[in-house]
C-alpha positions as protocol buffer text, in pm:
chain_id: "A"
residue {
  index: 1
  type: UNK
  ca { x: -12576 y: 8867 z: -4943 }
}
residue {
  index: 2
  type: UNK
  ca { x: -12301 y: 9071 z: -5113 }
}
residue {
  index: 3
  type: UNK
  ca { x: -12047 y: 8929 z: -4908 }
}
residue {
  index: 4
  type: UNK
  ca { x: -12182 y: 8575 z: -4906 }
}
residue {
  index: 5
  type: UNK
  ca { x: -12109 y: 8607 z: -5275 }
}
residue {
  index: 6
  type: UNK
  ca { x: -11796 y: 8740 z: -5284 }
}
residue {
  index: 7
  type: UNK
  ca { x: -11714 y: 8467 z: -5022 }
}
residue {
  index: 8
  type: UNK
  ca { x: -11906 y: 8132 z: -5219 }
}
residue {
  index: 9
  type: UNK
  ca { x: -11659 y: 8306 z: -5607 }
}
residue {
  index: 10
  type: UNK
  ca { x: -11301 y: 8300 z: -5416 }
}
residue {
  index: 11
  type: UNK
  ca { x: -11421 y: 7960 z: -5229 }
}
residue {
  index: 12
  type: UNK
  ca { x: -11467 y: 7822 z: -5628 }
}
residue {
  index: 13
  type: UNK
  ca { x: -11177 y: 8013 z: -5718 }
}
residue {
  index: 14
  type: UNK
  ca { x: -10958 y: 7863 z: -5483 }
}
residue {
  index: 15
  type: UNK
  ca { x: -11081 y: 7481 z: -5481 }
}
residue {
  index: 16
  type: UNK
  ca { x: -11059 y: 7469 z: -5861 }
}
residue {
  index: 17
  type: UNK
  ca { x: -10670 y: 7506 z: -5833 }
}
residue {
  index: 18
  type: UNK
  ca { x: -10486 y: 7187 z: -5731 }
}
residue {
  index: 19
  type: UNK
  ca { x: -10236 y: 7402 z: -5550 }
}
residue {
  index: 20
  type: UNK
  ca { x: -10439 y: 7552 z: -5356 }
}
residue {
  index: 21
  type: UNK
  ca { x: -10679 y: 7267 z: -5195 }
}
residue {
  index: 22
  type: UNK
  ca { x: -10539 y: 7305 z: -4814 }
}
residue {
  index: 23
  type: UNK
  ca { x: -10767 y: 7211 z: -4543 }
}
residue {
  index: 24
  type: UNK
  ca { x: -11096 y: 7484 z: -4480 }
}
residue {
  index: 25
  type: UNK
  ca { x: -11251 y: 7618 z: -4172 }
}
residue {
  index: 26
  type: UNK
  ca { x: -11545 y: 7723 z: -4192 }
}
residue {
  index: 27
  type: UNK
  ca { x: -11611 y: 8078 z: -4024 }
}
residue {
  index: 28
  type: UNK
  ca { x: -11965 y: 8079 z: -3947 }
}
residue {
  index: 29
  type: UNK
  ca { x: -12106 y: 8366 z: -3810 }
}
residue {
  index: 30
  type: UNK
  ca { x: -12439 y: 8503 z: -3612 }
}
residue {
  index: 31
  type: UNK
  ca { x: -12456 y: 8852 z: -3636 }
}
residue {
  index: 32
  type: UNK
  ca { x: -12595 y: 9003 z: -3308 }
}
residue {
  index: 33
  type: UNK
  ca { x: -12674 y: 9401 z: -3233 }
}
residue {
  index: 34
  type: UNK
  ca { x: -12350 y: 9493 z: -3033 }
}
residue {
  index: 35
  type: UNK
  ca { x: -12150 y: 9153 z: -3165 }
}
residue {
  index: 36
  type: UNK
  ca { x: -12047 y: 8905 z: -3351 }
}
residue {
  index: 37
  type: UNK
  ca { x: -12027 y: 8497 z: -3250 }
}
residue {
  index: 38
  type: UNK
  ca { x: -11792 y: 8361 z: -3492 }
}
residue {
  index: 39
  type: UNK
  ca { x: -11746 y: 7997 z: -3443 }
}
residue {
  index: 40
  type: UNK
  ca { x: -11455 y: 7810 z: -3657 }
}
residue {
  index: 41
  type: UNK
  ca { x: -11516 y: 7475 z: -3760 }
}
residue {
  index: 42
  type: UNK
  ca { x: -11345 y: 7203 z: -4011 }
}
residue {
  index: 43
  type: UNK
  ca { x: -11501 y: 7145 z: -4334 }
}
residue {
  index: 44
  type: UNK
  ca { x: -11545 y: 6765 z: -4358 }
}
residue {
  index: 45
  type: UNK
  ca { x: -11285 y: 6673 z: -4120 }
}
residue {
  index: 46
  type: UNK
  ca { x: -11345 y: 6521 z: -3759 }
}
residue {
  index: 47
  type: UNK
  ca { x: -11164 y: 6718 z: -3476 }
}
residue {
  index: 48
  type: UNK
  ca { x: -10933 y: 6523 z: -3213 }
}
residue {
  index: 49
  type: UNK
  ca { x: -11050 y: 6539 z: -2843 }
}
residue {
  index: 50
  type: UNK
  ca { x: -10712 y: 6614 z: -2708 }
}
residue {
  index: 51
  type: UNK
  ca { x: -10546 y: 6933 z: -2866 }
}
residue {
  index: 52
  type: UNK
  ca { x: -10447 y: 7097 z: -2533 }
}
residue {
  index: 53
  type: UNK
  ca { x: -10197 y: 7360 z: -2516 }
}
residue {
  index: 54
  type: UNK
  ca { x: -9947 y: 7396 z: -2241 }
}
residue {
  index: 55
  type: UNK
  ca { x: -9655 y: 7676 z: -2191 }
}
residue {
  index: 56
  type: UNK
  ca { x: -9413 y: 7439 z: -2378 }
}
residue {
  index: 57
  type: UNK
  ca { x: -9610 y: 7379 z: -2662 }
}
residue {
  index: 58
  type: UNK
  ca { x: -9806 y: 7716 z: -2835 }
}
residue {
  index: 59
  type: UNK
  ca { x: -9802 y: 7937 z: -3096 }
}
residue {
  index: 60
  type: UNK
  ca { x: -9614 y: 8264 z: -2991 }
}
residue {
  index: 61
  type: UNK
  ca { x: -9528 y: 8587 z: -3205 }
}
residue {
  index: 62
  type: UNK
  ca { x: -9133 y: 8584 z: -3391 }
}
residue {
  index: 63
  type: UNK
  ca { x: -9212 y: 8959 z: -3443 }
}
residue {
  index: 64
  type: UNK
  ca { x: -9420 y: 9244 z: -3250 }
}
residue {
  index: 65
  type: UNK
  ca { x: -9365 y: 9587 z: -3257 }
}
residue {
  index: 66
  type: UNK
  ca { x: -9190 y: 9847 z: -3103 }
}
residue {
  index: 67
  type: UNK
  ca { x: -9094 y: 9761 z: -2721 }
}
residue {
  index: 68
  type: UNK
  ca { x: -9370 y: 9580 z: -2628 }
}
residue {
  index: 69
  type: UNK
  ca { x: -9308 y: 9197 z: -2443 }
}
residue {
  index: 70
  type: UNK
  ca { x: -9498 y: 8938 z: -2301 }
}
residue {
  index: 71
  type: UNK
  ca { x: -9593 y: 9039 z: -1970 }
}
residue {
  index: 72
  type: UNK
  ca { x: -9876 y: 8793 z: -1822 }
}
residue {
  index: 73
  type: UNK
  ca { x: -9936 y: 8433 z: -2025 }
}
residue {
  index: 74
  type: UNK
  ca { x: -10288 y: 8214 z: -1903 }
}
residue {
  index: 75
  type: UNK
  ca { x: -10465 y: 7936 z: -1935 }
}
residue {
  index: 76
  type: UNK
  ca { x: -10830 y: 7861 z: -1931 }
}
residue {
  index: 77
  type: UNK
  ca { x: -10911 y: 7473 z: -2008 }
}
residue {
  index: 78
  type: UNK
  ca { x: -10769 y: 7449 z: -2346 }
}
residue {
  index: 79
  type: UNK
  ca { x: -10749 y: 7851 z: -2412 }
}
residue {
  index: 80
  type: UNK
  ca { x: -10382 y: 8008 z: -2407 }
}
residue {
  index: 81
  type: UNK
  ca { x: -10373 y: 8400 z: -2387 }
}
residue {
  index: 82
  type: UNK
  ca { x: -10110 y: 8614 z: -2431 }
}
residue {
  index: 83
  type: UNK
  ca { x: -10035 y: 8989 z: -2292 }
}
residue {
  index: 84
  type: UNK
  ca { x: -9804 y: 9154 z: -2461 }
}
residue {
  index: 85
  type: UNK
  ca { x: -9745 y: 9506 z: -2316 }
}
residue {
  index: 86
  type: UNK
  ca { x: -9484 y: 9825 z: -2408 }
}
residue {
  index: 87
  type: UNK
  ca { x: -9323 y: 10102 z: -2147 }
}
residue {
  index: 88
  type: UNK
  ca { x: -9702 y: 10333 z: -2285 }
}
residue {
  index: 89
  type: UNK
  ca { x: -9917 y: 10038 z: -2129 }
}
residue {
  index: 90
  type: UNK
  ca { x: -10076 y: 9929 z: -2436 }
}
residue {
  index: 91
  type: UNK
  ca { x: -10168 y: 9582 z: -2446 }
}
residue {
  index: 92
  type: UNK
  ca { x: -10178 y: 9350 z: -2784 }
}
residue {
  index: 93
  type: UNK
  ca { x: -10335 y: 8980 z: -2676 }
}
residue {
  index: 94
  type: UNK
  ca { x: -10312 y: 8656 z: -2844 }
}
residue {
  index: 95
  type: UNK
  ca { x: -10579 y: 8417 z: -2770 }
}
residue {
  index: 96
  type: UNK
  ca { x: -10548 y: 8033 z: -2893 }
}
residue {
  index: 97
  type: UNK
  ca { x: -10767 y: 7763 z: -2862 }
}
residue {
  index: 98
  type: UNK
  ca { x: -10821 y: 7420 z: -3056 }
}
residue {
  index: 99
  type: UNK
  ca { x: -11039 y: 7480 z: -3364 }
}
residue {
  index: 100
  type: UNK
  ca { x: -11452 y: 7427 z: -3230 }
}
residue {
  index: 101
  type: UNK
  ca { x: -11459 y: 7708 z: -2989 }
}
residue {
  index: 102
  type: UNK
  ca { x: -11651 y: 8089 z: -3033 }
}
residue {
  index: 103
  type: UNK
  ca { x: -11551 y: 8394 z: -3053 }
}
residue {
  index: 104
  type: UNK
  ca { x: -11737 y: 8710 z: -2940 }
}
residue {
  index: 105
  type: UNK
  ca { x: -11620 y: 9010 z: -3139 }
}
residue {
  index: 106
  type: UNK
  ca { x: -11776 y: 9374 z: -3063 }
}
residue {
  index: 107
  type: UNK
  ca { x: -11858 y: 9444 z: -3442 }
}
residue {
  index: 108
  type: UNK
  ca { x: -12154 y: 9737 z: -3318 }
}
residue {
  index: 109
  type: UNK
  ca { x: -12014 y: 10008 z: -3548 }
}
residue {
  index: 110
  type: UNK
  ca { x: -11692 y: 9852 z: -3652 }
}
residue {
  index: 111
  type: UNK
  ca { x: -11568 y: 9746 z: -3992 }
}
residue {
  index: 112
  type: UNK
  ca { x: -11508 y: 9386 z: -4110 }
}
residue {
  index: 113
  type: UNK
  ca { x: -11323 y: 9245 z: -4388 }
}
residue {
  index: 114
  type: UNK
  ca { x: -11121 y: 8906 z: -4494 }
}
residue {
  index: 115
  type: UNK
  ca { x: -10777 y: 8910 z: -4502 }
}
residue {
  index: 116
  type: UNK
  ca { x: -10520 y: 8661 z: -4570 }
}
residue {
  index: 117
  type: UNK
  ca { x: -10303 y: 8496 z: -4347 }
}
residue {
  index: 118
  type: UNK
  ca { x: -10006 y: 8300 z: -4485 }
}
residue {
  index: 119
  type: UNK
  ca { x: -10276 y: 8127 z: -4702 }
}
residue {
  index: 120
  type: UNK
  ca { x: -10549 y: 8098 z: -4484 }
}
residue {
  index: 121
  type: UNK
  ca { x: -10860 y: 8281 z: -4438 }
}
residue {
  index: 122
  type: UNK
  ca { x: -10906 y: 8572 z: -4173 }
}
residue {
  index: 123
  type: UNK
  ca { x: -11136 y: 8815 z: -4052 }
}
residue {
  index: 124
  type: UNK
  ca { x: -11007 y: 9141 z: -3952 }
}
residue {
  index: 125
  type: UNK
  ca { x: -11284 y: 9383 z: -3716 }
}
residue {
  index: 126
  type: UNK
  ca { x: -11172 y: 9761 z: -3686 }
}
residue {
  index: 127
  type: UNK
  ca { x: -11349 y: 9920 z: -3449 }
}
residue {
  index: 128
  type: UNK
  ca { x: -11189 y: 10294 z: -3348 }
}
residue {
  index: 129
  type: UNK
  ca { x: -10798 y: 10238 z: -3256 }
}
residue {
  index: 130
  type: UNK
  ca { x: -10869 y: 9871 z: -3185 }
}
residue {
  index: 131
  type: UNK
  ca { x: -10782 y: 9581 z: -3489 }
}
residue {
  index: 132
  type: UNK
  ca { x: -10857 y: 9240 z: -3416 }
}
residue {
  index: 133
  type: UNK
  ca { x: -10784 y: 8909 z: -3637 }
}
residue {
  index: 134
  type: UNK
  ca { x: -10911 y: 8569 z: -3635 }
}
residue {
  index: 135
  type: UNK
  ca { x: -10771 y: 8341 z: -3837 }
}
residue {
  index: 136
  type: UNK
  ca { x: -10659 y: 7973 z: -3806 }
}
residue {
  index: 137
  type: UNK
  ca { x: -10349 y: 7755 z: -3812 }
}
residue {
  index: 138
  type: UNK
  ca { x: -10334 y: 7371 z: -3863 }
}
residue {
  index: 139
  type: UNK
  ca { x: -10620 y: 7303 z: -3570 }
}
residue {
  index: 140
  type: UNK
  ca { x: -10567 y: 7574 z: -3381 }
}
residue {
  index: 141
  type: UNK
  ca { x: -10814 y: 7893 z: -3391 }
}
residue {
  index: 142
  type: UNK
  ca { x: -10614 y: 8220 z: -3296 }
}
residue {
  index: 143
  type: UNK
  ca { x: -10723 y: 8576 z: -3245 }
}
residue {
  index: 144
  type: UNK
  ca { x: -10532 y: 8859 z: -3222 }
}
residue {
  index: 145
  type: UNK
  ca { x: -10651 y: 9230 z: -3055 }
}
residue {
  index: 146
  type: UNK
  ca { x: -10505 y: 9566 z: -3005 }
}
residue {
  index: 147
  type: UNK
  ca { x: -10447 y: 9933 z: -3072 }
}
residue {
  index: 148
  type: UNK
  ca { x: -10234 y: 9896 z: -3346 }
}
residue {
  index: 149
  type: UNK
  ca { x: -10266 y: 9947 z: -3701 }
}
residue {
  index: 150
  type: UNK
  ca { x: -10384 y: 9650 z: -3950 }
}
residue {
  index: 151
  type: UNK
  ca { x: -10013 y: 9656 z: -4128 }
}
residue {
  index: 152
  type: UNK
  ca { x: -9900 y: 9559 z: -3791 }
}
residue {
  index: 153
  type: UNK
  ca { x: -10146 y: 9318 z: -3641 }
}
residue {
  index: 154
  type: UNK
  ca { x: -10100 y: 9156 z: -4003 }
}
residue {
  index: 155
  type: UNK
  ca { x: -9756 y: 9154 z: -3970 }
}
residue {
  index: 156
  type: UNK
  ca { x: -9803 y: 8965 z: -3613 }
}
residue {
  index: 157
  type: UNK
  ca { x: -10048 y: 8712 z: -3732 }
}
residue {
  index: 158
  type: UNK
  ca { x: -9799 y: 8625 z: -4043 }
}
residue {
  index: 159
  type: UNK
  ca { x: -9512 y: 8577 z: -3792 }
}
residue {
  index: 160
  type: UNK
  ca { x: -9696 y: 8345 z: -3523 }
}
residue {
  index: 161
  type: UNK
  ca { x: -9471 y: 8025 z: -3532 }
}
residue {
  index: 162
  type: UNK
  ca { x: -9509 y: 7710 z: -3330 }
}
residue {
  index: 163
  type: UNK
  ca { x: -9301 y: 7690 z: -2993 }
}
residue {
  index: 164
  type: UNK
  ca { x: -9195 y: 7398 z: -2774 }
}
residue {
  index: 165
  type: UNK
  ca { x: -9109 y: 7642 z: -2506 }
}
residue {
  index: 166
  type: UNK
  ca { x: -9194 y: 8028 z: -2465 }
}
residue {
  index: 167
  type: UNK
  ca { x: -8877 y: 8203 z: -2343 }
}
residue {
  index: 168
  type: UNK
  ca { x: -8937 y: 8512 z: -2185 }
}
């Protein structure tokens, strides 16, 4: 209830400002034992049937950290996911997907908070080493997981820019 609050006083906040009426998604999400579904959805909008993403045209990161690279890029119906990996095998992935679609987050003893992304809503999950970060951009729904720390995955999500071709 506490957070629905805090959530329903920066919604008012923010749509009582002129400047700051951008489109909404609504995060709505069903709270399971060892997860969380979070489904992202327009507010008052209608959602085109065809926002399919191919290799030419997707988000991809301008910064990530360290040495790490895209090593293994796939596509699953209208789902893009990026690998990223460095020379210590870590992975960081970067899902995207047209707004409409779930997500299934392992929240069972992990920490959840909103965070802002370049003026949209997110939802960041720590759970041990591992951060993830679902936020949205234009229609597209993107999530962002790995074991690195939530300056970092912030700093990702903030520098995600739209690509007509991914150049390894």
């Amino acid at each position: 209830i506490f957070l629905i609050v805090i959530i329903s006083g920066f919604a008012l906040t923010t749509l009582s400002v002129e400047a700051f009426r951008l489109r909404l998604f609504n995060f709505v999400t069903e709270i399971k034992d060892q997860y969380t579904k979070i489904d992202i959805k327009e507010n008052g909008g209608h959602q085109e049937e065809s926002n399919e993403l191919h290799l030419e045209n997707t988000f991809y990161p301008e910064y990530m950290p360290g040495d790490y690279t895209l090593t293994e890029s796939q596509e699953f119906g209208t789902m893009r996911i990026m690998h990223f990996s460095n020379k210590e095998g870590k992975v960081i992935e970067i899902s995207q997907s047209p707004i409409g679609i779930s997500f299934q987050v392992d929240t069972e003893n992990a920490v959840t908070t909103e965070v802002e992304i370049n003026n949209a809503k997110g939802i960041l999950v720590v759970k041990s080493d591992i951060r993830s970060l679902i936020w949205t951009i234009d229609q597209t729904a993107l999530y962002v997981t790995g074991e690195i720390n939530k300056a970092e995955i912030i700093k990702i999500a903030e520098n995600i820019t739209f690509k007509e071709k991914i150049e390894k």
